[in-house]
N, C-alpha and C positions, 0 to 999 in steps of 0.2 A: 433532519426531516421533520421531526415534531414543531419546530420554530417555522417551519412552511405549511403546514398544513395547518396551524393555527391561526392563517392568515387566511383559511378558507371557509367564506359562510356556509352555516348548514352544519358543519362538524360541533357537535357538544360534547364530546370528551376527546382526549387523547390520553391513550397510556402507553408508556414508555417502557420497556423490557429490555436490561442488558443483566447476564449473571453473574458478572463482576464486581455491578455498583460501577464504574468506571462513565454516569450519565455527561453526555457531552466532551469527553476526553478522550476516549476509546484506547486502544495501547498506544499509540505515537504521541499523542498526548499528554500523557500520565508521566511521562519522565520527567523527573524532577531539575537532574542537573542542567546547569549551563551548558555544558559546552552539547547536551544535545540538542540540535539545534535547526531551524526550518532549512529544508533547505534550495528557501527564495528566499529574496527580500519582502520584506514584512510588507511594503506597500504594494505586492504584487499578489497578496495573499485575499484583499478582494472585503466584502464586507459581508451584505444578507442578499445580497442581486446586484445583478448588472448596473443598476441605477445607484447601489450605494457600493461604488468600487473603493472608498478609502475608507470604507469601516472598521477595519481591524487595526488603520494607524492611526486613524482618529480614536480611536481606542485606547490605543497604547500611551499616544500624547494626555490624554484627558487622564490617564490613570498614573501619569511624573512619569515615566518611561523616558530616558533622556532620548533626542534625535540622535541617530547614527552618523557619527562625523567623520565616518568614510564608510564603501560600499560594505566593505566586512563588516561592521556593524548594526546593517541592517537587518544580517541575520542573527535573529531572536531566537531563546530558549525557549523551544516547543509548549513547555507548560504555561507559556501566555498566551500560546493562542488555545491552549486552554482554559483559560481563566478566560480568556474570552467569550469562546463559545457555552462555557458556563456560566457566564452573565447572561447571553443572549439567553438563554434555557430557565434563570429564572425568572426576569419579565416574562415567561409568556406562563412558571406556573404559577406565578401573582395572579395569571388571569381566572383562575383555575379552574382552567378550560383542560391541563395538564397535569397528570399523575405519574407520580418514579414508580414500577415495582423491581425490585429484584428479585431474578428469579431465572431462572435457565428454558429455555420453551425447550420444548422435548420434542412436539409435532403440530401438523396440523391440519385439520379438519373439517370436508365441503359443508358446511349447513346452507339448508335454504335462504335465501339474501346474502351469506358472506360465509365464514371461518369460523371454524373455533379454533381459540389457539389453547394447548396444553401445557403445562409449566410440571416442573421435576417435583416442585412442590403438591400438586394434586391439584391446582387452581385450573379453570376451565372459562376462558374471557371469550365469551363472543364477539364478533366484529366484522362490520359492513365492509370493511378495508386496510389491507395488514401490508403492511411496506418490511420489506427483507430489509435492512442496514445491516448486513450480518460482519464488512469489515475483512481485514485479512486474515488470513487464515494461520495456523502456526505453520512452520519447516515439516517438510517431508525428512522421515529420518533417512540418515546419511547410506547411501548404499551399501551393502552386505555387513554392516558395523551391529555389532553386539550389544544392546545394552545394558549399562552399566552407573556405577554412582559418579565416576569420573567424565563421563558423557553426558555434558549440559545438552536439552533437547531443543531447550526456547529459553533465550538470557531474557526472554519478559517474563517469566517464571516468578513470582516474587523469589527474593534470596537466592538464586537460581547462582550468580557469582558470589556469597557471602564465603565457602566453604576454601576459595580459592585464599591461598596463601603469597606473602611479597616473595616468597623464592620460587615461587612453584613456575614451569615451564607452562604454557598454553600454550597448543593449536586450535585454528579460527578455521573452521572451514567454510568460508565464502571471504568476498572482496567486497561488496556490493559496500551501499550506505550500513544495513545494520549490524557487518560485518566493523565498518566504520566506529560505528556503535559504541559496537564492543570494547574496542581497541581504547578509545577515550575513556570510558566509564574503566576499567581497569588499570589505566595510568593513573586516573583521580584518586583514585583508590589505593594507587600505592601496591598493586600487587601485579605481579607476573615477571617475573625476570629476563624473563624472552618469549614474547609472542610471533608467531610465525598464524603466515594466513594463507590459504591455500583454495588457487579455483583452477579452473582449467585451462582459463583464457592470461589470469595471473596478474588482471587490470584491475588498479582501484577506479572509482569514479574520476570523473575528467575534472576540471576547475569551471567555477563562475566568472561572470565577465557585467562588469555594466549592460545594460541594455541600450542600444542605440535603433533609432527608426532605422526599417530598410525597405526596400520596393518590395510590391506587391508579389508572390509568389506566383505569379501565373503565366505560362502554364503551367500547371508540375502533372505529368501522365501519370494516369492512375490505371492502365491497363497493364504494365507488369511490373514487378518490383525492379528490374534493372534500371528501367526507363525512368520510376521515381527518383532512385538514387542518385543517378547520373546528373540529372536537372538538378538536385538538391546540392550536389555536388560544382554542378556549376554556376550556381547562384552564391554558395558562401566563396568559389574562388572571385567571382564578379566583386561583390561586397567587400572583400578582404581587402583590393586593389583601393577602396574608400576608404579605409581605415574602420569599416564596420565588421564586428568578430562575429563569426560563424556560432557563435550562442547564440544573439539577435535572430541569425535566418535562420537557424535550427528550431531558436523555439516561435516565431513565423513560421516555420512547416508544421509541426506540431499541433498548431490550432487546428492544424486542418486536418488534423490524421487522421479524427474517426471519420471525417466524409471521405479521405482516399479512403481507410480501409474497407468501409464498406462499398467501394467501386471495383476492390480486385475482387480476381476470380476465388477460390476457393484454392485452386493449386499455387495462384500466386500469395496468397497469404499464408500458405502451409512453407513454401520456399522462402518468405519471409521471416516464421517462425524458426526454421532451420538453419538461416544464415545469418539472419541481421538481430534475432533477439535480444544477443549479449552485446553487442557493437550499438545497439540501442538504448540500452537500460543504463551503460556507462556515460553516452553523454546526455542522455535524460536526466537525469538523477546527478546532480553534480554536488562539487562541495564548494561549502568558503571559502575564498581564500587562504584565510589563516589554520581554518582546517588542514587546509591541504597542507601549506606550512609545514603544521605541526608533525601531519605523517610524514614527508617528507625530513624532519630532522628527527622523528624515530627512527628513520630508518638509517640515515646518516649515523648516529651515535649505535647499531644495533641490538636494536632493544626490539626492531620489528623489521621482518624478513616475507619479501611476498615471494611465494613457488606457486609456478604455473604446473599443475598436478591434476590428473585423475583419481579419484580415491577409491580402490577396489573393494576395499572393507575394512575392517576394526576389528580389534576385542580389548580386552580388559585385562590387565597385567598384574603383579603384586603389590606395584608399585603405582599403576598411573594407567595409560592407556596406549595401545599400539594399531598406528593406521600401516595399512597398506597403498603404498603411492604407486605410478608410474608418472615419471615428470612427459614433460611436453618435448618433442624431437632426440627421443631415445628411443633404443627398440623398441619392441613391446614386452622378451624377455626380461628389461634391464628397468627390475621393479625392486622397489628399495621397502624397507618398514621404517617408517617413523617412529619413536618412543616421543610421549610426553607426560607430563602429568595431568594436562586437562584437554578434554577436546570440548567442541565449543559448537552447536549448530547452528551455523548463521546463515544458511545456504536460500534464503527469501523463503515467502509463505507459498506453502503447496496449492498450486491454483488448482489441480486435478483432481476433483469432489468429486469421482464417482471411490476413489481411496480415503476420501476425508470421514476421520474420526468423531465428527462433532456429531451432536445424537438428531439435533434440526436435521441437516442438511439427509443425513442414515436416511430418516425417514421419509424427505419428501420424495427420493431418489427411491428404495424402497417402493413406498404405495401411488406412486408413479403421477406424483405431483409435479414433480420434477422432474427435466434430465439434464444430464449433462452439455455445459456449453458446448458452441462448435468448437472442434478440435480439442476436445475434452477439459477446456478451461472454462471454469465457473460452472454457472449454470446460465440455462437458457432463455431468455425473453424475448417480446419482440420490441419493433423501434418504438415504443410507448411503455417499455420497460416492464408489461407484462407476462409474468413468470408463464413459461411452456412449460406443459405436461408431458407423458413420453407418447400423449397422441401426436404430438405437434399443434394442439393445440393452448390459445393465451387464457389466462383466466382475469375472470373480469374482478377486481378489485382488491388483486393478490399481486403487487408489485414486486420489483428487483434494483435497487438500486449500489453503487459502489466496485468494488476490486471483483465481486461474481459476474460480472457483466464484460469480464476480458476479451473473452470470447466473440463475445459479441458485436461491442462499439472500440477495443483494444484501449483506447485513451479511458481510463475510469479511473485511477488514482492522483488526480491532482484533485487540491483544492476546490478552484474553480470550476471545475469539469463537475467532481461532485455536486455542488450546488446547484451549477446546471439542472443536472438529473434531477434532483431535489422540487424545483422550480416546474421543472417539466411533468412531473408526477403530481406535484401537487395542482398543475392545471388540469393537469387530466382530472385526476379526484374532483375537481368544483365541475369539471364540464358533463361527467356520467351522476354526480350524487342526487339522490332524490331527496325529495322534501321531505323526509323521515327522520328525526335526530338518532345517529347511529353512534356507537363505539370505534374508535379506531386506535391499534396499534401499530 
């Protein structure tokens, strides 16, 4: 956001606030190892806008990054494309138009022309124009489970896996990518004897595929989710009969999901939410090839066992930790206990902030800066990304952009999508700002 809005005349500062220090990487970022890893290919990852779409490979090549000589190697270890976006970050504070602070905001504050923002530290930054990048959020803790020191709550934790031992048993509870995550980083590591992973649905992520051109998506009906699916259904069976894979039209639908989503009703995207969110997010979100590989001959040799499971709750043993399961197509009496020695929360970041622990979000939700997104994900903006109060109404120069915006536009976690919003925010900022040089965070 700072690297777009620095491209707008009229702005004379920009200050940057994360409480991490984590400038430009944020947590998907920050990991270190290889094998965590994007997961697109690097040359679909896009550059600073629309007009510079090979930025980030052009990038790679100018910095000896070898080309990828086959599609799995296109997917790159996450930390370059932070090293990336931290190069872009510091061209613009060479301009120094841009300031780092670390520091946690705590709240924040109508003043006349704009905000204040307040930080943990006692610091008090006024500003004509404050942009949320607030990111995703940590895991909602695991239902009725106890906790405890064997109960990791966020493997982004720093040292969060250091304590874990090469014999010690793990349970993973989720499937998704940072369930994925998990599983890698603990093989590298040489520690867990048996990881078992555990969702409801019991799916890991689906596989990647080349991307191949395919016809245009239209019509695709956006008056009820049956009628979406069905089309979307019969466009990759159409495609398939070409020899073009249903990842091409999948993610061709995709582009276009925040304009369906905001064309369904309210009950249809609530029925959406209910039936397609996990059947979604698996072939959304997909893996490497050789990722996939890899799980796949864990699980062969087992060393990694997926259970399709409900978790009713947890506690904390002498020894380790003990869930309470009921698997999937058993009665409902016919509930088992797990024993393991780690449990593991990988179960994705809690999108439901009117529960979120962070002390920002407390307060704007609180003194009624905010409210919660529709269907209680994220929070609320309108299509210009500015943040709603709990009047319903926008505030002028008090933006929303990223994973809080779920609610709202649904597609907000890619890449590109982000940037978008970025782009779109920052035209808004040049088209409302006045000729007054102001502060922006």
């Amino acid at each position: 956001m700072g690297v777009h809005l620095a491209r707008v005349p009229g702005i004379e500062e920009i200050v940057l606030i994360d409480r991490d220090g984590r400038f430009g990487r944020g947590v998907a970022y920050s990991a270190t190892a290889d094998c965590h890893r994007l997961n697109v290919p690097a040359e679909r990852m896009g550059g600073r806008d629309q007009e510079d779409g090979a930025g980030f490979a052009t990038w790679l090549q100018r910095n000896g990054w070898p080309a990828g000589r086959t599609y799995e190697d296109t997917f790159v270890p996450r930390r370059l494309y932070g090293d990336y976006l931290c190069a872009e970050l510091a061209a613009v504070e060479a301009t120094r138009r841009l300031s780092r602070l670390r520091d946690d905001v705590q709240a924040l504050e109508r003043r006349p022309g704009g905000h204040a923002v307040v930080t943990a530290s006692g610091k008090t930054i006024e500003a004509a124009t404050v942009v949320l990048c607030l990111g995703n959020p940590p895991p909602a803790p695991i239902r009725a489970t106890v906790p405890a020191p064997r109960l990791v709550p966020d493997i982004w934790a720093a040292g969060s896996l250091d304590p874990i031992r090469a014999s010690d048993d793990v349970v993973i509870v989720g499937t998704g990518a940072t369930a994925i995550d998990a599983v890698l980083e603990l093989v590298r590591r040489g520690v867990g004897s048996r990881i078992r992973m555990i969702s409801r649905g019991g799916r890991l992520p689906l596989v990647d595929a080349p991307g191949l051109p395919c016809d245009p998506l239209d019509p695709i009906p956006a008056d009820t989710v049956r009628g979406m699916m069905t089309a979307l259904r019969a466009a990759i069976s159409d495609h398939a009969e070409r020899g073009i894979p249903w990842q091409s039209v999948f993610d061709a639908f995709r582009a276009r999901a925040g304009d369906i989503w905001l064309a369904l009703s309210n009950d249809e995207r609530r029925r959406f939410l209910r039936h397609l969110r996990s059947p979604w997010l698996v072939h959304r979100h997909r893996l490497a090839p050789d990722i996939a590989r890899q799980m796949e001959k864990l699980q062969a040799e087992g060393r990694v066992e997926i259970i399709a499971a409900r978790v009713l709750g947890g506690e904390p043993t002498p020894e380790g930790y003990a869930l309470r399961l009921h698997r999937r197509g058993r009665p409902m009496e016919a509930g088992e206990t797990l024993e393991t020695d780690w449990v593991i929360n990988c179960t994705g970041p809690d999108e439901h902030y009117s529960r979120s622990r962070i002390p920002l979000v407390q307060s704007l939700l609180s003194c009624g800066v905010a409210r919660p997104g529709p269907f209680g994900l994220g929070l609320d903006c309108d299509h210009r990304h500015r943040l709603v109060d709990a009047d319903g109404q926008a505030h002028a120069g008090l933006y929303l952009v990223g994973p809080p915006g779920r609610g709202r536009f649904w597609e907000v976690t890619s890449v590109p999508n982000g940037r978008d919003q970025c782009v779109n925010v920052a035209k808004d900022v040049a088209a409302t700002l006045v000729p007054v040089a102001s502060q922006t965070t």
